[in-house]
C-alpha positions as CSV (number, residue, x, y, z in Angstrom):
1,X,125.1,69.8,80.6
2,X,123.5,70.6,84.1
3,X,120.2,71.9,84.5
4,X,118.2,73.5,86.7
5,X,114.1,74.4,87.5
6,X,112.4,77.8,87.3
7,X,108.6,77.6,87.8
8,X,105.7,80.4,87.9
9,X,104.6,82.4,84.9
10,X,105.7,85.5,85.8
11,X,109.2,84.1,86.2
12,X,109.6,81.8,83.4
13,X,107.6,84.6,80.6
14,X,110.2,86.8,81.8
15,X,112.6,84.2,80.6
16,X,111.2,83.1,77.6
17,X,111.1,87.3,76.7
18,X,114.9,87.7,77.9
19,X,116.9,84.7,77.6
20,X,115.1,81.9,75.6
21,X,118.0,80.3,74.3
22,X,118.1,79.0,78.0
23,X,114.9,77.3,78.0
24,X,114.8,73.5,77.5
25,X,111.3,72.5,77.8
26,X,108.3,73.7,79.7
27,X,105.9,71.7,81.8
28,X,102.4,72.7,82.1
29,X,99.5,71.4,84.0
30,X,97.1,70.2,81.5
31,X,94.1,71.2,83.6
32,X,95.9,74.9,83.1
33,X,96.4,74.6,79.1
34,X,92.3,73.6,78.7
35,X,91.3,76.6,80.1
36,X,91.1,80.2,78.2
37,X,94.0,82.0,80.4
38,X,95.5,84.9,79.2
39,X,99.0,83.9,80.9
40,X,99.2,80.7,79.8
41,X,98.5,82.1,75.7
42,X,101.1,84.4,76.6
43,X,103.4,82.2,77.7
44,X,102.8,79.8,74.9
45,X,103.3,82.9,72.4
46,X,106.7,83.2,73.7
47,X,107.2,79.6,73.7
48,X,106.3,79.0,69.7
49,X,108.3,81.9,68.8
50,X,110.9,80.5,70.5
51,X,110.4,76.8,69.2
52,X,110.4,75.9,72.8
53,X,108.9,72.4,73.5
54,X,105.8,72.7,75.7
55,X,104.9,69.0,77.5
56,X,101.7,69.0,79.1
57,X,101.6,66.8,82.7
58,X,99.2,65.5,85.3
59,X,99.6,68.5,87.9
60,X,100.7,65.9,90.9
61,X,103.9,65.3,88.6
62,X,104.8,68.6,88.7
63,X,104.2,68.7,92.9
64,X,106.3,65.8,93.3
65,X,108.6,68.0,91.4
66,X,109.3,70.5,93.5
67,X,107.1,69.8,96.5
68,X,106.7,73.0,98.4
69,X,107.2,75.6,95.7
70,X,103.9,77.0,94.5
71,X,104.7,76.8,90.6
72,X,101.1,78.3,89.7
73,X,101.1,74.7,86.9
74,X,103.9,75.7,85.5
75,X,107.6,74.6,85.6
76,X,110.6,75.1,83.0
77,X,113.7,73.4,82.5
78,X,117.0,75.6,81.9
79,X,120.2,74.2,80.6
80,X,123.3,75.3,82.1
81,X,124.5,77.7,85.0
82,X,122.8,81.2,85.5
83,X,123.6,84.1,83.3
84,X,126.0,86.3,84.5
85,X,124.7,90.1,83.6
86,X,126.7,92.8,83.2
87,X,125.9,96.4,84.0
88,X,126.9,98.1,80.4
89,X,124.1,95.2,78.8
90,X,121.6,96.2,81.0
91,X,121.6,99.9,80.3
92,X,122.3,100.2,77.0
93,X,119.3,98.1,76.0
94,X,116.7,99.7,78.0
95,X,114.1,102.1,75.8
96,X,113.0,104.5,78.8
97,X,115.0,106.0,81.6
98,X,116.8,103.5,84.0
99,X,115.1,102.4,87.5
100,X,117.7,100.7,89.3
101,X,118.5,99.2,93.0
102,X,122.2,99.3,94.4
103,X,122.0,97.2,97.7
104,X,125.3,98.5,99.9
105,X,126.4,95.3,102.8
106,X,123.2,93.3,102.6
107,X,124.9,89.6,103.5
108,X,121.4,88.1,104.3
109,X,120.0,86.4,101.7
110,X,117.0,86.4,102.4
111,X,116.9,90.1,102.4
112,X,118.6,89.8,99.0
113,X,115.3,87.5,97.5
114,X,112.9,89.6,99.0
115,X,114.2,93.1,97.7
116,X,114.7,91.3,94.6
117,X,111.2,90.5,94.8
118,X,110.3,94.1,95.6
119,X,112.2,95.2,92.4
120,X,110.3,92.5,90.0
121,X,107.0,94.2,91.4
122,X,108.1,98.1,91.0
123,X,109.6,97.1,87.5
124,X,113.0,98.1,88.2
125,X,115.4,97.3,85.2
126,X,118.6,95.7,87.3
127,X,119.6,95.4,91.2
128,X,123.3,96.1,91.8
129,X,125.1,94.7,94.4
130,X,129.0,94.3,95.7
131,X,130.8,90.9,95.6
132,X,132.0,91.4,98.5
133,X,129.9,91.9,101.5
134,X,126.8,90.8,100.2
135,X,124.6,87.7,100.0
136,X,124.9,86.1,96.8
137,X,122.1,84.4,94.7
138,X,122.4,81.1,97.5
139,X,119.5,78.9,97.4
140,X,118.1,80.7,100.4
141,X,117.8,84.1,98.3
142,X,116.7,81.9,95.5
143,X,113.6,80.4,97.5
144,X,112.7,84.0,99.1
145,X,112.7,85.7,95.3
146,X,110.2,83.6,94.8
147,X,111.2,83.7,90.8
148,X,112.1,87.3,91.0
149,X,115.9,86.3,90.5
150,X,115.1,85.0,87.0
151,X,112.8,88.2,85.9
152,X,115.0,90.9,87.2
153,X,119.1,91.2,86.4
154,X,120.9,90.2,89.3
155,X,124.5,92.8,88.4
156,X,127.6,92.1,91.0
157,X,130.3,94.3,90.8
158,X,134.1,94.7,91.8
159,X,134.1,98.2,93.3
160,X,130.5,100.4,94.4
161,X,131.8,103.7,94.2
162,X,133.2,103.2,90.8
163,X,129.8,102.1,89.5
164,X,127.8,105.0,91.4
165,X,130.4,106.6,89.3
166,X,129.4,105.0,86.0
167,X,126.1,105.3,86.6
168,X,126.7,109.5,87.2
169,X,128.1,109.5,83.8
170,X,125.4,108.1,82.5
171,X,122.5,111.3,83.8
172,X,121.5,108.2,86.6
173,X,121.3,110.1,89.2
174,X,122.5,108.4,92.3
175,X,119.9,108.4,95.0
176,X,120.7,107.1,98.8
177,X,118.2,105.9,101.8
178,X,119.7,107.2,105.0
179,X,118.1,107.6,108.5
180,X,120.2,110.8,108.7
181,X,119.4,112.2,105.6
182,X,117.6,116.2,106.3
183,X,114.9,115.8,103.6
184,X,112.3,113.1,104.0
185,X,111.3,110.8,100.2
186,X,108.2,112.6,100.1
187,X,109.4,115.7,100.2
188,X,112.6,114.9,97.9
189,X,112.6,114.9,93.9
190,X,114.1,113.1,91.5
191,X,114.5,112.5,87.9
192,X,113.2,109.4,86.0
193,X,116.5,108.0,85.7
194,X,117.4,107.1,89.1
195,X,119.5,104.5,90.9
196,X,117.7,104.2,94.5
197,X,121.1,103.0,96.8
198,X,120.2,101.1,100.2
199,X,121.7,99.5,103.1
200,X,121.6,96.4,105.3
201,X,119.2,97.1,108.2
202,X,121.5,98.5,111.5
203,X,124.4,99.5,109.4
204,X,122.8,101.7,106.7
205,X,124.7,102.9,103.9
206,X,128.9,103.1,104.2
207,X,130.7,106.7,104.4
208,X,132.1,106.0,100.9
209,X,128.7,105.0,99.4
210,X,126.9,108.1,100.7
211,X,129.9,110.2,99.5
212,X,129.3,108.8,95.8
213,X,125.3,109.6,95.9
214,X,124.0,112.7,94.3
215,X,121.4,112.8,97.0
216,X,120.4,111.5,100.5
217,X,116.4,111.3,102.0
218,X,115.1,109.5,104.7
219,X,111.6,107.4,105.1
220,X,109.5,109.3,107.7
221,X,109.0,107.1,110.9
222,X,106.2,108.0,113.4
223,X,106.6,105.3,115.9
224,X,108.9,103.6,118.0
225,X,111.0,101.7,115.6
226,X,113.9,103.7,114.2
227,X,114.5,101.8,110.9
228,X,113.1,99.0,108.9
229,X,114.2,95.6,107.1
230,X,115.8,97.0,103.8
231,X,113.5,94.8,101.4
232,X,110.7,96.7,103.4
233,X,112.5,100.0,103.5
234,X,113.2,99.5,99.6
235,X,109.3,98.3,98.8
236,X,108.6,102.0,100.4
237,X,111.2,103.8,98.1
238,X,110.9,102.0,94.8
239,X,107.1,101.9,94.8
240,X,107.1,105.6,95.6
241,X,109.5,106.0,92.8
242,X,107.1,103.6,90.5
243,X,104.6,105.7,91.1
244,X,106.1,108.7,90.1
245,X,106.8,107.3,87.1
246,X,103.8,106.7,85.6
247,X,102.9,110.1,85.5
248,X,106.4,111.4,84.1
């Protein structure tokens, strides 16, 4: 059976928490396991629970491993392909109202890894994207996710508006970044259960897409440039919407 590298803690706890059955083995720096570091006892809490094998190696070893990642001393080995999610296993195990990012024709993937990498850091529970005209998890997203790709559910789906539907009938209310939109995000409201929708930079969101949101806001610009990079534009929105949150 194939097998492929994760490295990082937050990336590989996230793992061990989510999908453990997946883990082989980790590697850890031994210099990292002498020392009294709260992630490294929590990832070797998730590891015994799991009966995952933890192998402790020189630290060069595991930079001749992957030489121009920064693993942070830790790297795991995962059997098989990558876990396909789907959208109805997502929701219907989360405890607290969905937070979720719907990405509408972004086909560069490094904007893919970085939003993902945006959504890891706001904690949103799942970003949603088209097969068609979009990116993909290539190994350029991969490398700009930077380890997000394995912490947050990657979801691709057949038809958008019939999953802005979906998510409707589920109380998500359906909430779309536009340039045209009359009421700016920090002026807008929204409930805790929210699906922030956003598109490539240039081409925004598609007529159908905005026609299936429950909602439309824009991000106030005060200078020249009239829109930003939609992993940028998405930090700006989710964050907003993380903190918001925390004091629901």
């Amino acid at each position: 059976m194939s097998t492929r590298l994760i490295f990082g803690f937050h990336a590989i706890t996230a793992k061990l928490r989510h999908d453990p059955e997946a883990v082989r083995e980790i590697l850890l720096d031994s210099r990292r396991h002498e020392k009294n570091d709260k992630r490294v006892q929590d990832l070797l809490r998730h590891a015994r629970a799991g009966e995952i094998r933890v192998n402790l190696l020189e630290g060069q070893r595991l930079d001749a491993m992957l030489p121009r990642a920064r693993h942070q001393g830790v790297i795991a080995r995962l059997e098989g392909g990558r876990r396909a999610f789907h959208l109805d296993d997502v929701l219907d195990t989360l405890e607290e109202p969905p937070f979720l990012l719907v990405l509408d024709g972004v086909t560069d993937p490094r904007n893919l890894g970085a939003c993902l990498r945006v959504a890891d850091g706001a904690g949103v529970h799942a970003v949603i994207a088209p097969k068609d005209r979009a990116a993909g998890l290539t190994e350029a997203a991969l490398k700009a996710a930077s380890g997000a790709a394995e912490s947050v559910p990657y979801v691709t789906v057949t038809n958008l508006a019939r999953t802005l539907r979906e998510l409707k009938e589920r109380d998500i209310h359906v909430l779309g970044a536009t340039d045209d939109a009359p009421t700016s995000l920090y002026e807008a409201s929204w409930p805790a259960a929210t699906a922030w929708v956003l598109g490539a930079e240039g081409e925004g969101l598609r007529r159908l897409t905005k026609e299936h949101c429950d909602a439309l806001i824009h991000i106030p610009m005060r200078g020249m440039v009239e829109s930003l990079n939609v992993s940028v534009a998405a930090g700006v929105c989710l964050f907003e919407a993380m903190r918001r949150r925390a004091h629901v």
